[in-house]
C-alpha positions as CSV (number, residue, x, y, z in Angstrom):
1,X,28.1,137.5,209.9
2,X,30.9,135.7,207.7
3,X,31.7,139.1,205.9
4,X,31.7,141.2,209.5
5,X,34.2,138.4,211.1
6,X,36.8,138.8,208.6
7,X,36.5,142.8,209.0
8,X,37.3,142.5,212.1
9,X,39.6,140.1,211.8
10,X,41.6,142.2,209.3
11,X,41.5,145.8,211.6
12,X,41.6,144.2,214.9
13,X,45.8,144.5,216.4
14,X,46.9,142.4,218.6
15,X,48.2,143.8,222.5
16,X,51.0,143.2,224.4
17,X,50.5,139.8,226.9
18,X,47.3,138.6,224.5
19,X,47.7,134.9,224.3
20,X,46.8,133.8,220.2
21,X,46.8,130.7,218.5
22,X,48.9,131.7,215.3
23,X,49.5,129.2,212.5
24,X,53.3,128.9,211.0
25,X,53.1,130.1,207.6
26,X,57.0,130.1,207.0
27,X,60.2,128.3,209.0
28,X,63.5,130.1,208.7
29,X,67.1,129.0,210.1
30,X,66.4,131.7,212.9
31,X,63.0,130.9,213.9
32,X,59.3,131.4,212.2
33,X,56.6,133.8,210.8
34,X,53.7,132.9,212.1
35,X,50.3,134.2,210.9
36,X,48.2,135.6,214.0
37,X,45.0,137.3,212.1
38,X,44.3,137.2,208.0
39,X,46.2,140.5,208.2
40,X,49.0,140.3,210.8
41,X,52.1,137.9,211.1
42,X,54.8,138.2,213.6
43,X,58.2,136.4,214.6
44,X,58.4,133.0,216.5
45,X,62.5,133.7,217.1
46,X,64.4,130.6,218.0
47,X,65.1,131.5,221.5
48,X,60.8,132.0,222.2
49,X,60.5,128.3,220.8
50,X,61.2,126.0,223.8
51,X,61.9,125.6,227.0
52,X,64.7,122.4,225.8
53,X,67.8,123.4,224.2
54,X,67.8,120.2,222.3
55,X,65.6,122.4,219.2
56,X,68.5,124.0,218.5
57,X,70.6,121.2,217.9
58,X,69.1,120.3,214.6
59,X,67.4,122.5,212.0
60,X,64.3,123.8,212.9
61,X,62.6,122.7,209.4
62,X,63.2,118.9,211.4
63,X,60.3,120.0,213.7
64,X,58.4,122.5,212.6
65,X,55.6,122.5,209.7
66,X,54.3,125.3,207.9
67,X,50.5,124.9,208.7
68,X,51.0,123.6,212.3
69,X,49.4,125.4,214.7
70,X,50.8,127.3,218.5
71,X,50.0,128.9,220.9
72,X,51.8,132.2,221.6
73,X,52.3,135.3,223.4
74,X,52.6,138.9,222.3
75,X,56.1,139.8,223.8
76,X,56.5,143.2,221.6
77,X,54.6,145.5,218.8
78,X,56.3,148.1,217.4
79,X,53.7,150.4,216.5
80,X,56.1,152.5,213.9
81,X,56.8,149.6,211.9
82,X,53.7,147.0,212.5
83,X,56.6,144.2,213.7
84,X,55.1,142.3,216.3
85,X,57.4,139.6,218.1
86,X,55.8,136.4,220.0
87,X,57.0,133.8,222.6
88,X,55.9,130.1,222.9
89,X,58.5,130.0,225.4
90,X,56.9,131.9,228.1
91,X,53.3,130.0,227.6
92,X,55.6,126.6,228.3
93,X,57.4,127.9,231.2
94,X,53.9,129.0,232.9
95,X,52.1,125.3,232.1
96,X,55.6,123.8,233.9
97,X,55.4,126.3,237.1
98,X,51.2,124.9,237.3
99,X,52.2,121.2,237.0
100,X,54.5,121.7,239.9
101,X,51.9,122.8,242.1
């Protein structure tokens, strides 16, 4: 079972709008790689971070770990060049619009 999990952990590609718990596994000035599957990372840009503007007032290394762990959404996969970018942004602005109703 162990063996056929992590095959199909390291062929299976993630979709446009699939919601994945991603680890960080590297923070840069402009944002963060995040790992998604043993096989595929993708970019947490600054901007898809938060809904507060307040992150980008200090550096980003102040508040976020390599090894922490978010959840994101598949915003873009560029099939030509396996790039895939991912929001956290989004996921916060939809958990605001429930609490409201």
């Amino acid at each position: 079972r162990e063996a056929a999990s992590l095959i199909k952990d390291v062929v299976s590609e993630v979709c446009v709008g699939e919601e994945v718990e991603a680890e960080i596994s590297e923070v840069k000035d402009f944002g963060a790689v995040v790992r998604l599957s043993r096989a595929q990372e993708a970019l947490l840009h600054i901007s898809e971070l938060s809904l507060s503007s307040s992150l980008l007032s200090r550096p980003l290394r102040e508040s976020l770990l390599e090894g922490m762990r978010v959840r994101v959404r598949v915003l873009q996969v560029d099939k030509s060049t396996g790039q895939v970018r991912v929001s956290r942004r989004v996921i916060l602005e939809r958990e605001r619009e429930k609490e409201k109703e």
